[in-house]
C-alpha positions as CSV (number, residue, x, y, z in Angstrom):
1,X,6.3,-1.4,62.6
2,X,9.0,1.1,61.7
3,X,6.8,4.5,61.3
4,X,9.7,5.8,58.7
5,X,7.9,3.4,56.3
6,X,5.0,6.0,57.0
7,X,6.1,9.7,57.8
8,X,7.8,11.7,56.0
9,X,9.8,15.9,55.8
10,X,10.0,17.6,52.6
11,X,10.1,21.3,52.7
12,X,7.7,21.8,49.5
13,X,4.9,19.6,52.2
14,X,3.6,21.7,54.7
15,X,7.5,23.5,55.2
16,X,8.6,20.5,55.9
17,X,6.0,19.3,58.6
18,X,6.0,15.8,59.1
19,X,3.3,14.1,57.1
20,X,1.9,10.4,56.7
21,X,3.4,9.8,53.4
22,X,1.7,10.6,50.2
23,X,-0.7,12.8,51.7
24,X,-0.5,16.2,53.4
25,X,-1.9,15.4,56.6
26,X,0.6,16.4,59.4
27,X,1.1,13.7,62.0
28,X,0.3,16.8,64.6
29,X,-3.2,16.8,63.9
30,X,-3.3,13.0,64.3
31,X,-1.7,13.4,67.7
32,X,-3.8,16.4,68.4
33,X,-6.9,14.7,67.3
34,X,-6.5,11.1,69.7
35,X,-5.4,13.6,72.5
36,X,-8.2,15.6,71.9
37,X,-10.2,12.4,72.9
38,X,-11.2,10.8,69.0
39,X,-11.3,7.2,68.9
40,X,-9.5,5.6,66.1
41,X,-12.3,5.1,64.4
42,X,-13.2,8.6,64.2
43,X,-10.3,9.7,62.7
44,X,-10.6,7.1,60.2
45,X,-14.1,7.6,59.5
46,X,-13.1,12.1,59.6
47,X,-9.8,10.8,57.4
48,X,-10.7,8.1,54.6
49,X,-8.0,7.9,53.2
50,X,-6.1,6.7,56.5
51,X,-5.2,3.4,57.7
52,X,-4.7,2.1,61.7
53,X,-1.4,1.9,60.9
54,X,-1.5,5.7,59.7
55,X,-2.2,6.0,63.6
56,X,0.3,3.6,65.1
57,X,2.9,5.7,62.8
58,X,2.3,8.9,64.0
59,X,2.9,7.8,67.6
60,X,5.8,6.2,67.1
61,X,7.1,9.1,65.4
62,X,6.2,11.4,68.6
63,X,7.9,8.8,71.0
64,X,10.7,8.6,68.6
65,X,11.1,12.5,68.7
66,X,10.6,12.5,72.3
67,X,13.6,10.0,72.5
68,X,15.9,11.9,70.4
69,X,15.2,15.0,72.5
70,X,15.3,13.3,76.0
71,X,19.2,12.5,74.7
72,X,19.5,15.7,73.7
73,X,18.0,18.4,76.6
74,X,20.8,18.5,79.1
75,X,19.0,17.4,82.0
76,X,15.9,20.4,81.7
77,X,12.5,20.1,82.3
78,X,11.8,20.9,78.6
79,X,8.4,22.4,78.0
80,X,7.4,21.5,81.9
81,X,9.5,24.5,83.3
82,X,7.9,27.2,85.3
């Protein structure tokens, strides 16, 4: 699955949050939702207009981010410093 089929930034959405595509739901709440201990199902069933694959996006994106930023930090401890 390539989650760029999926999410998307435009700064009239959200100031540019990223969003599943076509809606305005940021893919933070998704994250923020399964961490927050929702199964997929709730989500779906809170979110009808969502899809599993709506789900499998969003984490992709966040590992994808993580990635780009891992390349990118110089070695730190990012948000896990003292």
């Amino acid at each position: 699955m390539n989650w760029k089929n999926h999410i998307e930034q435009r700064i009239d959405i959200l100031c540019g949050k990223p969003v599943l595509q076509g809606t305005r739901t940021p893919v933070e709440l998704l994250l923020t939702e399964l961490g927050n201990g929702l199964s997929q199902e709730e989500i779906l069933s809170n979110y009808p207009p969502l899809k599993s694959e709506h789900l499998r996006a969003a984490l992709l994106f966040a590992a994808a981010v993580l990635r780009k930023k891992g390349r990118h930090s110089g070695g730190g401890n990012g948000p896990f410093r003292d």
